[in-house]
Backbone bond lengths (Angstrom), bond angles and torsions (degrees), N, CA, C in turn:
res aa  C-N    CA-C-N  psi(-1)  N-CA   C-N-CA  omega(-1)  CA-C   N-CA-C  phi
1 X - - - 1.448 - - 1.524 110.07 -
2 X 1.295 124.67 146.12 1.234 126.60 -166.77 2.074 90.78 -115.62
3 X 1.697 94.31 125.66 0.916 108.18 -171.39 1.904 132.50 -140.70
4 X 1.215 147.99 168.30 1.451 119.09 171.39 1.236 92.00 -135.69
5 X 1.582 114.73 152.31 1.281 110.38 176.09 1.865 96.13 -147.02
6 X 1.392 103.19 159.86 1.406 109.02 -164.51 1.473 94.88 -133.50
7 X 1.390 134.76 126.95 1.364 164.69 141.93 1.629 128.26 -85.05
8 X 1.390 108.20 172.25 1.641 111.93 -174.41 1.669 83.03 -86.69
9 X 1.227 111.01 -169.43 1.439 156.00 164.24 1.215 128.65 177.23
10 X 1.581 118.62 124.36 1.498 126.35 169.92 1.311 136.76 -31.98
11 X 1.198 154.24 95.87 1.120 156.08 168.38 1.343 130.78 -105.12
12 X 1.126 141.59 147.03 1.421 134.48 -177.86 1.477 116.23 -43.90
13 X 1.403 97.98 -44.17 1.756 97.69 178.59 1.178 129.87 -85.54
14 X 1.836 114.65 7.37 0.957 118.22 -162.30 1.590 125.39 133.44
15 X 1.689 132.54 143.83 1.774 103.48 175.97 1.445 100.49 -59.06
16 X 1.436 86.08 163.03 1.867 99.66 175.59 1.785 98.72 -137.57
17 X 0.712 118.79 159.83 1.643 120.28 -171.44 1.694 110.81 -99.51
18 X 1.431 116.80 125.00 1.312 105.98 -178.01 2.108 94.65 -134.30
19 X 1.552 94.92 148.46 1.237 105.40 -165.82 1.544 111.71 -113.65
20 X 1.308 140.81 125.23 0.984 151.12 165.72 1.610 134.27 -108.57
21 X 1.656 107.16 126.41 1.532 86.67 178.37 1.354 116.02 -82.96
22 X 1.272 106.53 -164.01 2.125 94.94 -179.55 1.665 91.96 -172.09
23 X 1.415 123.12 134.01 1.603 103.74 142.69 1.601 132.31 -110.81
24 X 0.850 123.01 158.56 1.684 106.84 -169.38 1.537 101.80 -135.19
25 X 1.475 110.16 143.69 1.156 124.70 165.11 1.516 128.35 -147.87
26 X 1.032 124.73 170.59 1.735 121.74 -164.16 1.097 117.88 86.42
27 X 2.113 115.70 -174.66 1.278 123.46 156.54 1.297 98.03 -137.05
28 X 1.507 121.57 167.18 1.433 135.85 -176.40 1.064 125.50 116.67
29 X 1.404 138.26 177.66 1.325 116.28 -178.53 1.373 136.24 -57.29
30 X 1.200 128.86 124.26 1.316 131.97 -168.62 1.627 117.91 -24.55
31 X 1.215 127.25 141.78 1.921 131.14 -170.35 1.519 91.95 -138.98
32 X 1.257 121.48 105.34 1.692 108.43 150.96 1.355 132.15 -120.79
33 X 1.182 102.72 130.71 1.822 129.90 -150.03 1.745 95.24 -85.17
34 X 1.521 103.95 125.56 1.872 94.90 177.37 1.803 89.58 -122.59
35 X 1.438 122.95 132.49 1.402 109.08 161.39 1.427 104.77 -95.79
36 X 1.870 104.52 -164.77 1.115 104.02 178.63 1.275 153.53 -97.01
37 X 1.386 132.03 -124.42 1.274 109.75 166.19 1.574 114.68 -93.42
38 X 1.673 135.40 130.54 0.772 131.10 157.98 1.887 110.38 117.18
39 X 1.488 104.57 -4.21 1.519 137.67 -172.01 1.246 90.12 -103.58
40 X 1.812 90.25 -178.93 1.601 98.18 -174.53 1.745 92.20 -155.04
41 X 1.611 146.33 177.47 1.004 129.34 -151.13 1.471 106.36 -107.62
42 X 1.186 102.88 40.57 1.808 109.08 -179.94 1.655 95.44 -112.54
43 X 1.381 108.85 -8.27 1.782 112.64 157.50 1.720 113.65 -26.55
44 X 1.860 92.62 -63.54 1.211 78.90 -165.23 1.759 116.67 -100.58
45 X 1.265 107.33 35.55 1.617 117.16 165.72 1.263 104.06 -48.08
46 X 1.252 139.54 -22.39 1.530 121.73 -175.96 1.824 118.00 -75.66
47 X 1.443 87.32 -23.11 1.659 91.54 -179.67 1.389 117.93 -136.74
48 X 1.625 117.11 24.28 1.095 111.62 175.16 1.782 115.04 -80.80
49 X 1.477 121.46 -39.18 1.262 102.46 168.68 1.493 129.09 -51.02
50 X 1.368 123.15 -33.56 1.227 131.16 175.05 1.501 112.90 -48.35
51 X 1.681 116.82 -48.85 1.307 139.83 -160.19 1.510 106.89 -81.08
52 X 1.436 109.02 -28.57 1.877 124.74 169.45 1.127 112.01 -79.49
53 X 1.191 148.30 -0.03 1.242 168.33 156.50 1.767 122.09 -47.78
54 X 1.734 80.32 -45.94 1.954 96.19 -175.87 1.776 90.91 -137.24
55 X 1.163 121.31 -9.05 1.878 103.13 -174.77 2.058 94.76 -137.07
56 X 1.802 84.09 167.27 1.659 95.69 176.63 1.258 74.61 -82.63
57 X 1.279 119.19 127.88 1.705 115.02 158.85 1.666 113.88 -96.62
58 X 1.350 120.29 143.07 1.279 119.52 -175.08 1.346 118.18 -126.36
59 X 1.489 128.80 85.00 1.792 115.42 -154.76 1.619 86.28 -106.93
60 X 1.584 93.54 113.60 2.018 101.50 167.52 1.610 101.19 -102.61
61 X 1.445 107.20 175.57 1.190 136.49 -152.83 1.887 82.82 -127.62
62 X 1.220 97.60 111.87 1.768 100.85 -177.67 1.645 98.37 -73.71
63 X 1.282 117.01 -175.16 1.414 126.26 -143.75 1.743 102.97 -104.40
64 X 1.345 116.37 104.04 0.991 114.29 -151.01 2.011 132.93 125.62
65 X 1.790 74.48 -42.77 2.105 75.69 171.67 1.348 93.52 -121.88
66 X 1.597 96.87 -177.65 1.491 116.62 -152.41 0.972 132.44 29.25
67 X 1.354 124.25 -106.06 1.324 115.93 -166.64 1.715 110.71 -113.28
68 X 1.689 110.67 5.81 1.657 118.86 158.67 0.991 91.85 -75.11
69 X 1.517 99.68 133.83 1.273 127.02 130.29 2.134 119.31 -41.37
70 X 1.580 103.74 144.32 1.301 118.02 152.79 1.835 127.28 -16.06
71 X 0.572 136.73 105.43 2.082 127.41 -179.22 2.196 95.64 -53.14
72 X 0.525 84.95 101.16 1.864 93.25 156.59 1.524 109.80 7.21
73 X 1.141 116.97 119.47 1.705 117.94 168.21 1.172 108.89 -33.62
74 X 1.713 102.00 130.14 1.365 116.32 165.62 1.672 96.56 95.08
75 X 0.634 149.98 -69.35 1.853 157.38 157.43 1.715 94.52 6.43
76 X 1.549 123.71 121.53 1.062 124.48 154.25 1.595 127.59 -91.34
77 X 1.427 98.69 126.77 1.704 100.59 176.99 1.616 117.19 -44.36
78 X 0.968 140.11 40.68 1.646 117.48 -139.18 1.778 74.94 -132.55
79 X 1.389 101.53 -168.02 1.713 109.64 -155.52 1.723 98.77 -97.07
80 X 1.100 123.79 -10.16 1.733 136.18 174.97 1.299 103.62 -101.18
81 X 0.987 149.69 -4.96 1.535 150.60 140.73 1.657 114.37 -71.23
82 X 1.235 112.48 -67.29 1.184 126.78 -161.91 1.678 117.24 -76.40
83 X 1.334 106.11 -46.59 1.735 107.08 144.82 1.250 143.28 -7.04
84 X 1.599 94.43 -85.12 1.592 112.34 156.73 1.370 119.76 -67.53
85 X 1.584 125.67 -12.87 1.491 98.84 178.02 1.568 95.00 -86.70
86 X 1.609 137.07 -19.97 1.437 134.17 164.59 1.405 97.13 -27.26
87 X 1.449 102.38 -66.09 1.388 112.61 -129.57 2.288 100.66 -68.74
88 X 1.782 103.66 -12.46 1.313 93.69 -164.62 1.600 81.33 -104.12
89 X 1.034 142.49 -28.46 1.593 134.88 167.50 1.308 102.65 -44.14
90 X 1.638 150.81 -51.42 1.044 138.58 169.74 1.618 112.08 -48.21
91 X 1.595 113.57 -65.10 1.158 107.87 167.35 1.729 142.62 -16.37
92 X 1.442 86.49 -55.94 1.628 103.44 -178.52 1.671 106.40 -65.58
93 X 1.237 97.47 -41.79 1.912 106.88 -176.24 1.462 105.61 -60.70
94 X 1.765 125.56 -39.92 1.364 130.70 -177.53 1.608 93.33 100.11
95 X 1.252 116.99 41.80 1.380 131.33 168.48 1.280 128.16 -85.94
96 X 1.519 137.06 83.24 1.652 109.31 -168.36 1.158 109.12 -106.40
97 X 1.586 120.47 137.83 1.704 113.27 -177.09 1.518 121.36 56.98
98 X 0.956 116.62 44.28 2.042 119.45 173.56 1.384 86.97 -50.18
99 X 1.455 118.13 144.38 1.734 131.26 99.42 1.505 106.03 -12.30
100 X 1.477 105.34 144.67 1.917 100.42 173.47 1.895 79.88 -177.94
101 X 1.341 69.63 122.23 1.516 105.12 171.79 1.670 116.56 -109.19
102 X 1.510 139.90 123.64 1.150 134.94 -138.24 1.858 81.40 -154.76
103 X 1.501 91.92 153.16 1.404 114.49 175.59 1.523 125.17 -145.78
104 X 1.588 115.48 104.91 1.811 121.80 -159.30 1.815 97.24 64.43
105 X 1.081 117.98 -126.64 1.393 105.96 -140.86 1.397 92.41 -77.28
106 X 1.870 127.74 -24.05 1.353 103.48 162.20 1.460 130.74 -49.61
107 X 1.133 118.63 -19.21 1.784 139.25 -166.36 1.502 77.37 -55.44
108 X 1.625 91.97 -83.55 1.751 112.00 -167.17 1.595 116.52 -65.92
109 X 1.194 102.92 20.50 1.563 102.13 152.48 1.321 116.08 -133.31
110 X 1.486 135.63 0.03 1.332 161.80 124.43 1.907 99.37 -19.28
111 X 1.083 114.03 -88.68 1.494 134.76 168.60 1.368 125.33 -37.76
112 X 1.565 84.72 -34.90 1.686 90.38 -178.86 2.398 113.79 -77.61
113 X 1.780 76.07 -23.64 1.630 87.73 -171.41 1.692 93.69 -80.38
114 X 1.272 126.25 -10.27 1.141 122.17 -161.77 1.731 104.89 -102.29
115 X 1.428 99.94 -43.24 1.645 86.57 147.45 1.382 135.20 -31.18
116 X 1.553 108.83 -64.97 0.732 132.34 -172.85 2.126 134.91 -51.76
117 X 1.317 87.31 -18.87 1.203 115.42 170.73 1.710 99.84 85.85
118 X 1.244 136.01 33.31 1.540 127.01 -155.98 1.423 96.65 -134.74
119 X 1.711 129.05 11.91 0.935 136.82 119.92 1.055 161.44 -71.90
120 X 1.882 143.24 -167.27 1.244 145.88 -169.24 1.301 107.37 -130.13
121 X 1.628 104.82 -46.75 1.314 112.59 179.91 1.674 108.41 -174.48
122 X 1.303 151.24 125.95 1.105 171.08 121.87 1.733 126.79 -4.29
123 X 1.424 126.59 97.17 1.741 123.54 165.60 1.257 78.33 -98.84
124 X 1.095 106.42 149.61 1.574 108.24 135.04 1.840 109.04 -166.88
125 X 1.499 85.94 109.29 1.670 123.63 171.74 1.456 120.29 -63.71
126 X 1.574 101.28 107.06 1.646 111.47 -177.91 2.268 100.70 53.92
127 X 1.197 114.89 60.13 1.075 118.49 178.43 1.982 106.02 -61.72
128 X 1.644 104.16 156.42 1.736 87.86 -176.25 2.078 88.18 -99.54
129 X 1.132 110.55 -171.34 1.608 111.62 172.04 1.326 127.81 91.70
130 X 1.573 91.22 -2.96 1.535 107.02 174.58 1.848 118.70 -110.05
131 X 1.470 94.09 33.97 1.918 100.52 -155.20 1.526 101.13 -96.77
132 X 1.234 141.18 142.76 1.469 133.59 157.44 1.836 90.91 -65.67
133 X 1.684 100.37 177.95 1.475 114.72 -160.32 1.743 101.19 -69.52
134 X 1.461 115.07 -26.26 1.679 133.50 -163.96 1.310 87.20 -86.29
135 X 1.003 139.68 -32.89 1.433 131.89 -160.91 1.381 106.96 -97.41
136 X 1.820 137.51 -34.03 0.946 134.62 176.64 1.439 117.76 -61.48
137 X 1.524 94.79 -51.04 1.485 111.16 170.36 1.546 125.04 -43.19
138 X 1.579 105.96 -40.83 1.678 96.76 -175.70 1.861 84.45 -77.65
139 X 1.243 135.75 -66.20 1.243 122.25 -176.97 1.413 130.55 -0.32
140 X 1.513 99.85 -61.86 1.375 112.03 -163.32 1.696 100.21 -72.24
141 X 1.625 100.01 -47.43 1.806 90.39 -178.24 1.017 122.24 -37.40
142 X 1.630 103.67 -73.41 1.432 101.08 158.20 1.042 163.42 21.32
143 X 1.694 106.29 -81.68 1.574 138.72 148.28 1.483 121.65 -45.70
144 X 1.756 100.33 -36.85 1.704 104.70 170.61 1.075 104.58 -59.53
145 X 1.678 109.22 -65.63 0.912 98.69 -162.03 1.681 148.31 -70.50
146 X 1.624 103.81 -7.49 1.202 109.91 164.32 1.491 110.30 -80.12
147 X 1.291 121.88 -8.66 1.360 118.07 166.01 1.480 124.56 -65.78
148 X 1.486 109.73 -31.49 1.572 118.06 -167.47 1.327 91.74 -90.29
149 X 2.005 131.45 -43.49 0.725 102.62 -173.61 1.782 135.53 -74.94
150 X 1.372 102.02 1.78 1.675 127.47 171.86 1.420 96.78 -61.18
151 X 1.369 115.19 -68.81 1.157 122.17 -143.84 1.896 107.68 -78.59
152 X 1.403 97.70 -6.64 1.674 107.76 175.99 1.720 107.36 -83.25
153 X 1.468 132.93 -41.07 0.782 113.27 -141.09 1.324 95.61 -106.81
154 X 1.497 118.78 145.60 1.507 127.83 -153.88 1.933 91.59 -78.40
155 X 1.061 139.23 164.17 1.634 147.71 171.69 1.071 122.02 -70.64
156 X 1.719 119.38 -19.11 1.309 107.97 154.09 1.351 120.29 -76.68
157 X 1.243 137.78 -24.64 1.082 141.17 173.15 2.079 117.96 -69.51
158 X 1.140 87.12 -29.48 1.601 85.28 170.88 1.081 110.26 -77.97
159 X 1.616 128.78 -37.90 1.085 100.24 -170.44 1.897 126.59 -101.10
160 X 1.715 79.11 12.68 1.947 86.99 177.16 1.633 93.32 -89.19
161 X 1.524 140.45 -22.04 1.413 117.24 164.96 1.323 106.35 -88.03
162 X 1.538 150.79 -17.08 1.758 124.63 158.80 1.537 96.71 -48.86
163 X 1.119 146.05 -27.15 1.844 124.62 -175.28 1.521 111.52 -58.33
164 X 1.109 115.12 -30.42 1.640 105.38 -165.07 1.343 98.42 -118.24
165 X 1.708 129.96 158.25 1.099 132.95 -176.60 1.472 108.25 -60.69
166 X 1.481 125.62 -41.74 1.167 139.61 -172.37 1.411 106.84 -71.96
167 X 1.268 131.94 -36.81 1.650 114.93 174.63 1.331 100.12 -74.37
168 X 1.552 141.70 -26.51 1.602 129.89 -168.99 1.261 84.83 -69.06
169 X 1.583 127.62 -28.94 1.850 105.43 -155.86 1.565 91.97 -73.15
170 X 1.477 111.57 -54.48 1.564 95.31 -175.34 1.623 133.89 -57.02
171 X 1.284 110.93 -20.20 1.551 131.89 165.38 1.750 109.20 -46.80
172 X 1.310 83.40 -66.88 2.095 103.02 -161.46 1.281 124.52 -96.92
173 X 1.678 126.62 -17.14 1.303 131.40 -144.19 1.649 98.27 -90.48
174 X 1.154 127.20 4.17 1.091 93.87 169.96 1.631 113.40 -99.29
175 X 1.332 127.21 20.78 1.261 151.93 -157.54 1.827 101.18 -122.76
176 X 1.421 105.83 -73.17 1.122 97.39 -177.52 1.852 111.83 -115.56
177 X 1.767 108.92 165.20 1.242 116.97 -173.51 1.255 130.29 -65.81
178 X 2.404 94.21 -25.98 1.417 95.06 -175.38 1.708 84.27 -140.41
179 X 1.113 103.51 96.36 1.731 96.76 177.02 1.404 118.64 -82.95
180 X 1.430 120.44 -9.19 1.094 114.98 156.15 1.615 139.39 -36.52
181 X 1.081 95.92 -31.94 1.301 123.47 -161.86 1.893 99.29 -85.61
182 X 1.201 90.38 -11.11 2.115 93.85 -172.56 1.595 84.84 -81.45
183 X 1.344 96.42 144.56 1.879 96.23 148.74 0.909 130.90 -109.30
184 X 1.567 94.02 168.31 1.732 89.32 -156.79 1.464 111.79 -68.34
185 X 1.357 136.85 6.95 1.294 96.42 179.58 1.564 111.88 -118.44
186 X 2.097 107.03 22.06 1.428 115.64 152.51 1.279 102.24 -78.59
187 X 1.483 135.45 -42.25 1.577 124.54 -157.16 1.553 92.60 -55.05
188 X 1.295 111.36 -47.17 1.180 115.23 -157.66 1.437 106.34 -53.15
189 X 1.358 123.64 -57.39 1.360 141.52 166.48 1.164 117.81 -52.73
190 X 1.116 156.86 -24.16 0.791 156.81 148.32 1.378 132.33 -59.81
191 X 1.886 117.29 -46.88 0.944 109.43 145.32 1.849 163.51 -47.36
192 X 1.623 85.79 -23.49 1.066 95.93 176.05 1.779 102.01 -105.17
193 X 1.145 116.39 1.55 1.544 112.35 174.19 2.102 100.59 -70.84
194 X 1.601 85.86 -27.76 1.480 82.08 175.56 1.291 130.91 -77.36
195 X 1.480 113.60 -33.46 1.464 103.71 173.95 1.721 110.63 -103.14
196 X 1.159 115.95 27.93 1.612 118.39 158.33 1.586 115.65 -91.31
197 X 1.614 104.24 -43.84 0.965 131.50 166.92 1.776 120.43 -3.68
198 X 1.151 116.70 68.82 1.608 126.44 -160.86 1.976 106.06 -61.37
199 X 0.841 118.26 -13.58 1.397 113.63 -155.18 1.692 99.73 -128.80
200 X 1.539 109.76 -1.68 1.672 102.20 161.97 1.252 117.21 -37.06
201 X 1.265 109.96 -87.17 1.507 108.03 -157.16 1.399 133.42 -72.75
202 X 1.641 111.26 8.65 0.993 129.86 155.78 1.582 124.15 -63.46
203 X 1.545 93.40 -75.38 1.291 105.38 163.32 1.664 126.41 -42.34
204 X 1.224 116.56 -50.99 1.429 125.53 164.88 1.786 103.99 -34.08
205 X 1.601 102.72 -87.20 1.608 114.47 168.61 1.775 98.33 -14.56
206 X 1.001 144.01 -82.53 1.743 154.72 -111.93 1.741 83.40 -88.60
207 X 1.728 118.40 -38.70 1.093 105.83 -166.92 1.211 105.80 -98.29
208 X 1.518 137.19 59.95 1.389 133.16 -177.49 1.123 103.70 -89.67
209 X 1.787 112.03 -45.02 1.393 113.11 -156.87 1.917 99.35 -106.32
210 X 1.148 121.99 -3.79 1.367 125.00 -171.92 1.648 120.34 -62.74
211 X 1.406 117.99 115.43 1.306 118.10 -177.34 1.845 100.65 -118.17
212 X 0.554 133.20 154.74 1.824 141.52 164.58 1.369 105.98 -90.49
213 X 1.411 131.60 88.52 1.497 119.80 159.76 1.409 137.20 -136.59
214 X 1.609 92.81 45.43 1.410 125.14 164.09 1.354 127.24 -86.58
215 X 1.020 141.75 149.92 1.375 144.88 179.04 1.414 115.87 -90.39
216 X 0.905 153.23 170.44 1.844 147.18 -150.36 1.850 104.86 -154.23
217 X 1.124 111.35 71.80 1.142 121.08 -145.79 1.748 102.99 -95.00
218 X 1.217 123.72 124.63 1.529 116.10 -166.70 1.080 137.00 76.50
219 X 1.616 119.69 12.47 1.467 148.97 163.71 1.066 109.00 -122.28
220 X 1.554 116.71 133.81 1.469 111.16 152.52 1.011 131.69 -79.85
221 X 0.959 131.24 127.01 2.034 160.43 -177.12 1.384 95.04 -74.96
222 X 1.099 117.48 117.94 1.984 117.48 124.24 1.507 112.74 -115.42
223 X 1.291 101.90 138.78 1.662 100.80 175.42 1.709 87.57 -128.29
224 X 1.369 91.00 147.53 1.643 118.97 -175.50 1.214 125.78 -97.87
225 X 1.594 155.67 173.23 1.366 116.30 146.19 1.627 95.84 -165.90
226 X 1.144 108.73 113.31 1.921 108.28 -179.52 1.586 105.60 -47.71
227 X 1.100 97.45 132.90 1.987 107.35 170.86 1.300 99.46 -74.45
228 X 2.033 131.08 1.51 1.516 103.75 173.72 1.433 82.28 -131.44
229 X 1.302 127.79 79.09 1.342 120.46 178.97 1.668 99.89 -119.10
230 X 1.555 109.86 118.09 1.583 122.08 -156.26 1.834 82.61 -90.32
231 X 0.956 123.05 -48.92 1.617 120.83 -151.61 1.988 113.86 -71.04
232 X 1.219 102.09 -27.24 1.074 110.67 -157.77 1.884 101.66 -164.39
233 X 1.575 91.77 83.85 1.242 112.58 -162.10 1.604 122.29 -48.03
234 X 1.470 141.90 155.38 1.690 127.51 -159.46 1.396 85.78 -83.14
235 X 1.309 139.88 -43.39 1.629 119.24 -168.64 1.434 119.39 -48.03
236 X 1.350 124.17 -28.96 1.328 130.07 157.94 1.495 124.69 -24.15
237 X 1.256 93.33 -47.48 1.541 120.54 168.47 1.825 122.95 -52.28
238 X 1.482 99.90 -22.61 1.532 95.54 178.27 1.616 101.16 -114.65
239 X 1.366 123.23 8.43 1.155 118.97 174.46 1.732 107.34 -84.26
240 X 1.743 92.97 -38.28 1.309 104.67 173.98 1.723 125.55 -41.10
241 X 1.058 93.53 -46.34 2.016 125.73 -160.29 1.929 88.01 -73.31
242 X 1.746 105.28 -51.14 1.349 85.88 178.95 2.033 125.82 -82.03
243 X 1.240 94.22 -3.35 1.798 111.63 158.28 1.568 123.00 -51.47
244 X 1.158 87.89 -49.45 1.863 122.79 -164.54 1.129 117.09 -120.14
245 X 1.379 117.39 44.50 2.067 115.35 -153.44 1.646 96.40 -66.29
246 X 1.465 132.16 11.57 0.907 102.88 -170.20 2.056 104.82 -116.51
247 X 1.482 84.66 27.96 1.927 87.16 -143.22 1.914 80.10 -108.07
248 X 1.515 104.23 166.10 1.362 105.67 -173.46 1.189 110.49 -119.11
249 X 1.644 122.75 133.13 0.821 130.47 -131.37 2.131 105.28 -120.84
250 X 1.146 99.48 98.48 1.557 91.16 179.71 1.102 113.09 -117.90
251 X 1.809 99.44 163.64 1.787 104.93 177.12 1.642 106.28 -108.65
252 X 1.347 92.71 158.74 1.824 99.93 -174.83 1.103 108.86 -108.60
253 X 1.135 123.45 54.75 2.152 124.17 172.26 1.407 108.25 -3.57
254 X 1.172 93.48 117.53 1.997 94.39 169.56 1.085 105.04 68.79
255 X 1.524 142.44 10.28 1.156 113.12 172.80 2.137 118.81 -114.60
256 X 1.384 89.70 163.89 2.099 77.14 177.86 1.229 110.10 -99.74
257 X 1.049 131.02 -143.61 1.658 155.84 -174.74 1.495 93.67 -51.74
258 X 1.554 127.79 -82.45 1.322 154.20 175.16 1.054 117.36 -40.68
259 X 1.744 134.24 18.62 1.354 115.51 -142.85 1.900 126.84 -84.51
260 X 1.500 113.16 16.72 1.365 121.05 166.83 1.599 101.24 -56.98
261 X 1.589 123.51 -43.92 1.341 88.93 -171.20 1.182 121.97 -101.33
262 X 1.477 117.63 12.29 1.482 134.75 177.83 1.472 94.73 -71.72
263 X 0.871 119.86 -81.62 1.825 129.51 -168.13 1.636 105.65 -121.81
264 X 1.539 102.14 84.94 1.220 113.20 168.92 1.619 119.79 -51.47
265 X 1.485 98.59 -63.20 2.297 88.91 170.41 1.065 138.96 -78.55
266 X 1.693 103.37 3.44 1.561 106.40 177.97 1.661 94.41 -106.00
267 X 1.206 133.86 21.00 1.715 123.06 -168.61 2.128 76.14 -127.82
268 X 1.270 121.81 -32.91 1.266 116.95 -175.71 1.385 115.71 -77.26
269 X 1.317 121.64 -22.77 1.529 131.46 -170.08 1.670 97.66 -93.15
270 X 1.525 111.22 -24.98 1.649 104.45 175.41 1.436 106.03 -78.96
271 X 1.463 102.10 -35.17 2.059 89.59 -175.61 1.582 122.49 -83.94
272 X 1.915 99.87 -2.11 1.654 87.75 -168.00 1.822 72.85 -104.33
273 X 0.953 136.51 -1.33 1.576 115.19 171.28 1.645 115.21 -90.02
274 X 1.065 117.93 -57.28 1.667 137.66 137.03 1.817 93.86 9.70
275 X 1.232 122.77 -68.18 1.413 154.91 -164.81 1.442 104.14 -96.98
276 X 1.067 128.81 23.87 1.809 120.83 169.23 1.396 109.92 -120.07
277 X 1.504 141.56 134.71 1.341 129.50 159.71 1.145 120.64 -23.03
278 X 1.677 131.41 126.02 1.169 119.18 151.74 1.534 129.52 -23.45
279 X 1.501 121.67 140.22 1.632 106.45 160.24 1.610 118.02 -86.27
């Protein structure tokens, strides 16, 4: 069910109320899905029925995209803000310890909850925080720049290139491997989730200086990483492994940055295993 719900959170001056949308489907132990920056939680529509199958799955819209609202004046996007407001959105739901599977800055806020001890167990697909300084940098351009170019192109025009495979490639491809494969009326959605997207450049800003170089100690880790991932290169992936030496480390054939909709059952078989008791 697609839903919003609004809770306290701690602040110096006091709780302040922050609102999140979310949709949920399945039964089983709780799964919560974080995408990334500039997305919204219909990311992972490609594999959430699969994932409702064996988990409560819970895909929110972080604070700022889709259909959340902004975090409260003064509130920094950064990973000590945004954490804990995860961690009381579960709360409010009657959530304790989800599974949470995260993708780019969900990754690195996946990890971050897993630090944190306010997990079960840890995916996190193409995680961000693992970049040398050259590598963040082309990232972020990047990110502008698919932002400006969102925010340039009038809505009839987006949505006369989602019709053909070839306008989704120019829409999406630097996200995913085979954007063809999106339809058109996610490109469409999606695109403009990006340039509505209230809490970009905040969030962007918070992650200038953010590196991950903690260890995740008493959770199990999988980190993922598409072998065609343009944004946030797969070697990242072994910097990760030596972050997390204890976390398991797979590759996603054919897939990019985005890879739920590249390989829907091979990105679902990593998060519902990712998510199983050790044997």
């Amino acid at each position: 069910m697609s839903a919003q719900i609004s809770f306290p959170v701690e602040s110096p001056g006091g709780p302040r109320t922050v609102t999140l949308a979310y949709e949920r489907r399945g039964r089983g132990e709780p799964l919560l899905l974080l995408h990334g920056i500039g997305h919204h939680w219909q990311a992972w529509e490609p594999v959430l029925d699969v994932l409702a199958t064996e988990r409560d799955v819970i895909a929110v819209d972080l604070p700022g995209f889709g259909a959340s609202p902004g975090l409260p004046e003064g509130y920094r996007y950064d990973l000590g803000t945004v954490a804990p407001v995860l961690g009381a959105f579960c709360a409010a739901l009657g959530v304790e310890r989800p599974h949470v599977a995260g993708n780019s800055l969900g990754g690195l806020l996946a990890l971050e909850l897993g630090r944190e001890k306010l997990v079960r167990s840890v995916t996190a697909l193409s995680p961000a925080g693992f970049w040398s300084e050259a590598e963040r940098r082309y990232a972020f351009a990047t990110l502008r720049a698919m932002r400006a170019a969102a925010l340039a192109m009038p809505v009839p025009l987006i949505e006369r290139l989602s019709r053909s495979a070839a306008g989704r490639t120019a829409l999406t491809s630097t996200i995913y491997a085979r954007p063809g494969r999106r339809s058109p009326e996610a490109a469409v959605a999606e695109t403009l989730a990006l340039r509505e997207a209230t809490g970009f450049h905040q969030t962007l800003a918070s992650g200038g200086s953010v590196l991950f170089t903690d260890d995740v100690p008493a959770v199990p880790v999988t980190v993922a990483w598409g072998s065609r991932d343009r944004l946030l290169l797969r070697r990242q992936g072994v910097r990760a492994k030596r972050v997390v030496p204890g976390a398991r480390l797979v590759r996603l054939p054919g897939c990019g940055h985005v890879p739920m909709n590249d390989d829907p059952a091979l990105v679902s078989r990593v998060i519902l295993d990712g998510s199983r008791p050790a044997a």
